[in-house]
Residue frames as qw, qx, qy, qz and C-alpha x, y, z in Angstrom:
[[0.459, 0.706, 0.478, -0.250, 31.81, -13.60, 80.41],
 [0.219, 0.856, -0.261, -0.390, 34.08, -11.54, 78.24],
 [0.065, -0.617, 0.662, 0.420, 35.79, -14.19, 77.08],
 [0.440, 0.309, 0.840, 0.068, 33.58, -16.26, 76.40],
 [0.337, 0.857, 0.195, -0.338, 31.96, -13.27, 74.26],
 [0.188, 0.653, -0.627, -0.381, 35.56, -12.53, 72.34],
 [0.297, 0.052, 0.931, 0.206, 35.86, -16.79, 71.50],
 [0.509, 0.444, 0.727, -0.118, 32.20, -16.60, 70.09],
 [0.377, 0.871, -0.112, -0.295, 32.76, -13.33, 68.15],
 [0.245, -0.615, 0.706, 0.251, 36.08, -15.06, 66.98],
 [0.457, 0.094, 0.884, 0.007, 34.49, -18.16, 65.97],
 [0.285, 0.834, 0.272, -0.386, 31.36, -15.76, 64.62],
 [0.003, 0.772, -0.365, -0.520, 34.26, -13.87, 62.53],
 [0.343, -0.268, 0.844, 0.314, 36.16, -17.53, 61.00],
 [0.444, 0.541, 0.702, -0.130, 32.57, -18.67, 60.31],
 [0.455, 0.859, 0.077, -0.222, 31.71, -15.54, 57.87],
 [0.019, -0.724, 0.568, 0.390, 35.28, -15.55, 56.45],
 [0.145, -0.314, 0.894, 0.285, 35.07, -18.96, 55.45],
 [0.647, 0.549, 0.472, -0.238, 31.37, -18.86, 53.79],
 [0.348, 0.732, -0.286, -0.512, 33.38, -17.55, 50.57],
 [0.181, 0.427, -0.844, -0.271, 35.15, -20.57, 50.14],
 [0.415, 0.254, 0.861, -0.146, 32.73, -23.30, 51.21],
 [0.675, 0.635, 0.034, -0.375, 30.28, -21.39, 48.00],
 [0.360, 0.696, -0.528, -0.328, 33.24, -21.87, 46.05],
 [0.180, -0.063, 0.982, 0.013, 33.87, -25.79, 46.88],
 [0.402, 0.431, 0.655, -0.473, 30.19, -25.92, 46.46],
 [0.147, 0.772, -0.328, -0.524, 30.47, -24.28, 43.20],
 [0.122, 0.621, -0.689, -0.355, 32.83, -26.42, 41.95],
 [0.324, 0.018, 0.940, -0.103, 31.26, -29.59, 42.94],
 [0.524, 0.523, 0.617, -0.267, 28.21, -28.82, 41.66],
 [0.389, 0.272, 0.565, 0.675, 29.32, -27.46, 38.33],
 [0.021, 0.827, 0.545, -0.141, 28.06, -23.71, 39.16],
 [0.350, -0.608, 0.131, 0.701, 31.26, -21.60, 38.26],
 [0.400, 0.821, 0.083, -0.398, 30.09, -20.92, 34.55],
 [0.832, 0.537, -0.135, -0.004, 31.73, -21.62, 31.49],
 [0.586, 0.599, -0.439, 0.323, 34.88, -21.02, 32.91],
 [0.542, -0.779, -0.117, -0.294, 35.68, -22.24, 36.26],
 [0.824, -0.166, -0.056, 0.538, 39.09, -22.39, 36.64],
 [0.258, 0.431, 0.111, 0.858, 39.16, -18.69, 35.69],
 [0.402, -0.679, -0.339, -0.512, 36.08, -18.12, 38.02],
 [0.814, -0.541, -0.146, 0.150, 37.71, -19.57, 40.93],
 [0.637, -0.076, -0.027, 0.766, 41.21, -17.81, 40.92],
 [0.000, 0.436, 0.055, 0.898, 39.50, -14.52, 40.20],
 [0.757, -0.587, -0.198, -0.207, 37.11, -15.27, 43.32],
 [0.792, -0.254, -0.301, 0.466, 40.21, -15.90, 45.47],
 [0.385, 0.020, -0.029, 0.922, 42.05, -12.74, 44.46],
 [0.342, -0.666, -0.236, -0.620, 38.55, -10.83, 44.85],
 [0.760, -0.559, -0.330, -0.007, 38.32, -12.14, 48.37],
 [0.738, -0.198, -0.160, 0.625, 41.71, -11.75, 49.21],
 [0.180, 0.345, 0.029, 0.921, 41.60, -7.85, 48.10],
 [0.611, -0.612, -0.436, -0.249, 38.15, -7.67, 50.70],
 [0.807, -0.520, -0.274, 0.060, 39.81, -8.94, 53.26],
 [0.620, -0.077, -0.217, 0.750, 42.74, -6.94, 53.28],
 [0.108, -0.582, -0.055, -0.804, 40.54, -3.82, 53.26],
 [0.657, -0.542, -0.440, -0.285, 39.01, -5.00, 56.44],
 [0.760, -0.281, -0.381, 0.445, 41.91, -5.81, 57.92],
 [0.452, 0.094, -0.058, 0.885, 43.27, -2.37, 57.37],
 [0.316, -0.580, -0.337, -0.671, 40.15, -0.80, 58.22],
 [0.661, -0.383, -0.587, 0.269, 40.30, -2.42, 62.20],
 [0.522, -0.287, -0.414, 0.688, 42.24, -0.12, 63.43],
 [0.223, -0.217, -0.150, -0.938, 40.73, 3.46, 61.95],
 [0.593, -0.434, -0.555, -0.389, 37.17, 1.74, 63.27],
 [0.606, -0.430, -0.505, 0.439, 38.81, 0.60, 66.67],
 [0.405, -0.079, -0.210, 0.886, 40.17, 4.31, 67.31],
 [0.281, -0.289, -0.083, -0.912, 37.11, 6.57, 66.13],
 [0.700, -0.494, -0.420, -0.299, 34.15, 4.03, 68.05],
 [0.178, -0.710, 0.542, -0.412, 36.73, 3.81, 70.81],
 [0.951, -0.091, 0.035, -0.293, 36.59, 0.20, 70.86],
 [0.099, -0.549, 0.827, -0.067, 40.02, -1.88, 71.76],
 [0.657, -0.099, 0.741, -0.095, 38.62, -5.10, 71.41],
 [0.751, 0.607, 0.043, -0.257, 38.21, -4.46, 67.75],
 [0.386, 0.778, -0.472, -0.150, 42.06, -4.96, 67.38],
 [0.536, -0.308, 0.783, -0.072, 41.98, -8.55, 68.83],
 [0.756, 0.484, 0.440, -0.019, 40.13, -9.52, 65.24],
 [0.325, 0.814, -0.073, -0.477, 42.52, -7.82, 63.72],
 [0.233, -0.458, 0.849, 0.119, 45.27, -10.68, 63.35],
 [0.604, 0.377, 0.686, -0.154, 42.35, -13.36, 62.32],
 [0.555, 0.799, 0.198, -0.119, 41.48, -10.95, 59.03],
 [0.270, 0.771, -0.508, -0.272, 44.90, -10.68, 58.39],
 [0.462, -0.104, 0.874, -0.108, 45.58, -14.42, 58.78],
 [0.574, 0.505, 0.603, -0.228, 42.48, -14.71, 56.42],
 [0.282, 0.837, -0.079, -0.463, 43.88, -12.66, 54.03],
 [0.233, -0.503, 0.830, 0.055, 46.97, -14.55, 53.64],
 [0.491, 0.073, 0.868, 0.035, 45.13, -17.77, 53.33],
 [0.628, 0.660, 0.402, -0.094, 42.78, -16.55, 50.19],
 [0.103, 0.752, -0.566, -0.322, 46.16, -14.91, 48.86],
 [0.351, -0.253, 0.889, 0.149, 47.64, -18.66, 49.11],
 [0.671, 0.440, 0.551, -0.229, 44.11, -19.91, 47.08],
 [0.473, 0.838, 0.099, -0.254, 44.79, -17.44, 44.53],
 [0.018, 0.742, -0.647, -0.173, 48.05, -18.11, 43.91],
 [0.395, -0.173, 0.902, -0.008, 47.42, -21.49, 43.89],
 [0.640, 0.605, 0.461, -0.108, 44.27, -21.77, 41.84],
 [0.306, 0.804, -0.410, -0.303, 46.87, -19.46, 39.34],
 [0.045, -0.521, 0.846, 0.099, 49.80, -22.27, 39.35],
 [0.402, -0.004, 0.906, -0.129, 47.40, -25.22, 39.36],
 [0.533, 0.568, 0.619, -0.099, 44.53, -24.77, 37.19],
 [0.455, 0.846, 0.047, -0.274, 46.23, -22.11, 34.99],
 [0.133, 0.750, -0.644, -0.071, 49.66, -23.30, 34.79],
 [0.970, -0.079, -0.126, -0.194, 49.33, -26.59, 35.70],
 [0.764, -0.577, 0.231, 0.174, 52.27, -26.80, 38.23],
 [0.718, 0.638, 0.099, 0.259, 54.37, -25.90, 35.34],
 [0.523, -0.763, 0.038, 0.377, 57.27, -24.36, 37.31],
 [0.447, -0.027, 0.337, 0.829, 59.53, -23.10, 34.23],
 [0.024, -0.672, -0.597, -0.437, 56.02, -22.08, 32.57],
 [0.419, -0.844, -0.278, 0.189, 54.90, -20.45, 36.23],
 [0.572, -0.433, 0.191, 0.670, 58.89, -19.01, 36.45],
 [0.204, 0.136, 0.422, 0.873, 59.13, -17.39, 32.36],
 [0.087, -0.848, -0.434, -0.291, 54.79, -15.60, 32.99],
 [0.469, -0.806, -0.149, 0.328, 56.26, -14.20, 36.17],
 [0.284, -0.447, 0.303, 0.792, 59.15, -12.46, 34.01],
 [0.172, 0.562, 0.659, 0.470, 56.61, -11.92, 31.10],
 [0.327, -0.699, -0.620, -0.141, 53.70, -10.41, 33.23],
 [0.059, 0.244, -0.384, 0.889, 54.53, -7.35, 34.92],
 [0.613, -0.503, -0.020, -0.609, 50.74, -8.04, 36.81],
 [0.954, -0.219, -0.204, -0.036, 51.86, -11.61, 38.03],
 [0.533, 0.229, -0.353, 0.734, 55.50, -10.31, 39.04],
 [0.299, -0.372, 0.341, -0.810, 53.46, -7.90, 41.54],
 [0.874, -0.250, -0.305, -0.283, 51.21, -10.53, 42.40],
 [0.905, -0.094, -0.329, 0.251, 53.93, -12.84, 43.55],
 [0.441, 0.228, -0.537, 0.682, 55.59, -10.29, 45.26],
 [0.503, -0.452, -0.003, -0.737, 52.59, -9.08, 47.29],
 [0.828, -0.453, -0.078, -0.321, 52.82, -12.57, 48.58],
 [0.693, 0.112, -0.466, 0.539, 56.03, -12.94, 49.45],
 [0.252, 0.240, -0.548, 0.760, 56.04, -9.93, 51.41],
 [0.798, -0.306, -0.227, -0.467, 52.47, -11.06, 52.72],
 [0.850, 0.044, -0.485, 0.201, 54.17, -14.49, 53.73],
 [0.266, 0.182, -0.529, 0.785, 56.74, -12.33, 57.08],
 [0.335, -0.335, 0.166, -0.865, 53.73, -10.87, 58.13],
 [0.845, -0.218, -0.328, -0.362, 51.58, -13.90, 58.44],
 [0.614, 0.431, -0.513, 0.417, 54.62, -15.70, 59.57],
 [0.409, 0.000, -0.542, 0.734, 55.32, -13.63, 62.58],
 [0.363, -0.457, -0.106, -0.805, 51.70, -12.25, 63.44],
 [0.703, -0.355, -0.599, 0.143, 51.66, -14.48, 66.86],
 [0.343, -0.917, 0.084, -0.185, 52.58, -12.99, 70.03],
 [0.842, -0.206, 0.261, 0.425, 56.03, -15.38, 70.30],
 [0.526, 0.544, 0.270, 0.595, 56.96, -13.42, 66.97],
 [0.157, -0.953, 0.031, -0.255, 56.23, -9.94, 69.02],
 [0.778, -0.577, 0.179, 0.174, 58.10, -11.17, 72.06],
 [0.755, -0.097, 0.189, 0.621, 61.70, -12.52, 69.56],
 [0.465, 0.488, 0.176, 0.717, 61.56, -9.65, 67.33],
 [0.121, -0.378, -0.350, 0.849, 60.51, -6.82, 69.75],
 [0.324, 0.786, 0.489, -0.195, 57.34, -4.62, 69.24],
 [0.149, 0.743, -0.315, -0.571, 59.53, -1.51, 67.50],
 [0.088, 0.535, -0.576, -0.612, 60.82, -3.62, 64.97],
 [0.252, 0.428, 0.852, 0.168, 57.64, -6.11, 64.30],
 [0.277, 0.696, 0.426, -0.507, 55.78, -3.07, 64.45],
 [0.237, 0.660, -0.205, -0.683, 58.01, -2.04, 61.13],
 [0.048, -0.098, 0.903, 0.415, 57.94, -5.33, 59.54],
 [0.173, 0.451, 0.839, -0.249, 54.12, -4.84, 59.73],
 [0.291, 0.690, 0.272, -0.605, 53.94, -1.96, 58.34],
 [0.281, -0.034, 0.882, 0.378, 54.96, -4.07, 55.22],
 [0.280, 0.408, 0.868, 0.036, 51.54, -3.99, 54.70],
 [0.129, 0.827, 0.141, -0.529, 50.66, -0.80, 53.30],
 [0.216, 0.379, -0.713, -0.549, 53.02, -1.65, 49.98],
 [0.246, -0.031, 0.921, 0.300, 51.53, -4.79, 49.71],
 [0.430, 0.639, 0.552, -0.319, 47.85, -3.15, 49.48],
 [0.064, -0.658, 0.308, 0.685, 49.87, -0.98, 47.26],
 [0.262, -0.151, 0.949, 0.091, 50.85, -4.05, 45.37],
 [0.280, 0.423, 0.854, -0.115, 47.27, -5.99, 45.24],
 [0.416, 0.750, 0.244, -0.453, 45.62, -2.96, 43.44],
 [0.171, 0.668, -0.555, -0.465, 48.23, -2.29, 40.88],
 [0.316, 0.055, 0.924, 0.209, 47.85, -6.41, 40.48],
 [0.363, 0.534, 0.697, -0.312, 44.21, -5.59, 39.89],
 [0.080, 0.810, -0.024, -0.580, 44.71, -3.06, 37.59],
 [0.035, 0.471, -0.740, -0.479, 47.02, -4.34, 35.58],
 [0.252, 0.198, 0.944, 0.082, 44.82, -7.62, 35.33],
 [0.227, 0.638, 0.544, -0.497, 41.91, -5.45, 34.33],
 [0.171, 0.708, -0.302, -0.615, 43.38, -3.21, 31.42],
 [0.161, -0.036, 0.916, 0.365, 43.45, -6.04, 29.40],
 [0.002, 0.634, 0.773, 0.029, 39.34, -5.78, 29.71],
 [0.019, 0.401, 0.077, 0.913, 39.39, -1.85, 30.08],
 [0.616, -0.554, -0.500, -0.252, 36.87, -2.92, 32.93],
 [0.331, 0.336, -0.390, 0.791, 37.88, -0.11, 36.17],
 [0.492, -0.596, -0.115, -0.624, 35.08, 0.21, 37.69],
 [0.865, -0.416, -0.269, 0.082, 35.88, -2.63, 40.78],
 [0.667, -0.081, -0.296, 0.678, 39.66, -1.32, 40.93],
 [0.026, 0.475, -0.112, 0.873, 38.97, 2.39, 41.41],
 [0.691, -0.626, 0.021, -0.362, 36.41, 1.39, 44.63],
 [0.772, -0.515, -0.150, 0.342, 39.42, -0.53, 46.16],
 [0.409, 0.357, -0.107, 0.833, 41.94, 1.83, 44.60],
 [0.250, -0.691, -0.100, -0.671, 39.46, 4.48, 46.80],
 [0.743, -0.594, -0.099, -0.292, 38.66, 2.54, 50.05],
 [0.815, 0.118, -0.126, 0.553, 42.92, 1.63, 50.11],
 [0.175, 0.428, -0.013, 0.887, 43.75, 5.25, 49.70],
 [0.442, -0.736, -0.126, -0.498, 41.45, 6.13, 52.27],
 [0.841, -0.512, -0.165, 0.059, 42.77, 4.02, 54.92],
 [0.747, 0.069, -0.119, 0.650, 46.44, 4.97, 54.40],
 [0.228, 0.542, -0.065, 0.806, 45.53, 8.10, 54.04],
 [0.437, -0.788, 0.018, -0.434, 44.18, 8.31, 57.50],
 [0.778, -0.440, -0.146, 0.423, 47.12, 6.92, 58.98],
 [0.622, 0.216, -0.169, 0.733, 49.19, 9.17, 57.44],
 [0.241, -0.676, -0.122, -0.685, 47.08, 12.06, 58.56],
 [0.822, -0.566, 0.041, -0.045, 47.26, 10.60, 62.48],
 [0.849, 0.139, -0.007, 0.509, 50.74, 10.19, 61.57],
 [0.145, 0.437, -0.069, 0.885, 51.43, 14.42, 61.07],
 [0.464, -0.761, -0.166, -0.421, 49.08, 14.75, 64.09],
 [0.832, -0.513, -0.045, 0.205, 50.99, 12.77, 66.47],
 [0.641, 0.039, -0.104, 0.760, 54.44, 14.15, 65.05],
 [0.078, -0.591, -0.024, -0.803, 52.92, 18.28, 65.42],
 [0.441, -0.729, -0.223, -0.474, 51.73, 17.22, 68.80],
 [0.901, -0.320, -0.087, 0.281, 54.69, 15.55, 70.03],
 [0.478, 0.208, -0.006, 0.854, 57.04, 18.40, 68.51],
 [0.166, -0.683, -0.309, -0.640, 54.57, 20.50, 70.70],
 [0.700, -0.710, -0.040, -0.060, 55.32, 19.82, 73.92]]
């Protein structure tokens, strides 16, 4: 019964993750993405993709105060998801704005000091996805996946400052300060569980 319950919530989970992009195909077919929809659809990716890494990083604070362990079996899925709407956005960037232009794509990325954080958010996005299996736990050992995982805390770093920077062009802050907040929140309650566990462990 439980596992049939964790597959359907699993399925349940894919199913809502991937209504963002079926609007967007849907969207695109039908000619609904507004005047600009090669702009509409690459800023939709990198919206989604900043979402879903709050979630992801949100699993565990959620799993530890409700006391719920099974919350941290979705956590791999939302990061998985994350990853893939990273890959959209990076693509819809190189394809519809650059037009596979790989010298073009190569001289913005040393231009752009937002698209030079971009592209490194997903590179170091790209190990994590990579090696987020349990085979990956198993070759690398848990200590030292556990620190190639915590990778992920620069890259949220990363993804705001992307956001930011893409924004200041429009003076328009109002979306990055609520993830710049709900980012900062989550780190900051690891680090805070972090000084607990080192004052309680230099206590005994």
């Amino acid at each position: 019964l439980l596992k049939h319950w964790a597959m359907t919530a699993r399925l349940f989970l894919a199913s809502l993750c991937l209504l963002p992009l079926g609007w967007l195909v849907w969207g695109a077919v039908n000619d609904a993405l507004g005047a600009n929809p090669a702009e509409y659809l690459i800023r939709a990716t990198g919206d989604w993709t900043l979402r879903l890494l709050c979630l992801t990083l949100a699993v565990t604070p959620l799993r530890v105060h409700f006391a719920w362990p099974a919350l941290a079996k979705f956590r791999r899925m939302l990061g998985l998801f994350t990853y893939f709407y990273a890959l959209l956005h990076v693509l819809g960037y190189s394809w519809l704005d650059m037009g596979f232009a790989l010298d073009d794509i190569a001289h913005d990325i040393a231009k752009r000091p937002f698209i030079l954080v971009g592209f490194t958010a997903l590179v170091l996005l790209t190990p994590l996805a990579a090696t987020s299996f349990h085979r990956a736990i198993r070759a690398l050992g848990a200590r030292r996946w556990q620190l190639l995982h915590k990778t992920v805390y620069l890259v949220a770093v990363l993804a705001v400052l992307h956001f930011f920077w893409m924004r200041s062009a429009k003076n328009n802050f109002a979306e990055v300060w609520l993830y710049a907040g709900i980012l900062s929140a989550l780190l900051g309650w690891r680090i805070r569980r972090w000084f607990q566990r080192t004052r309680d462990s230099q206590a005994i």
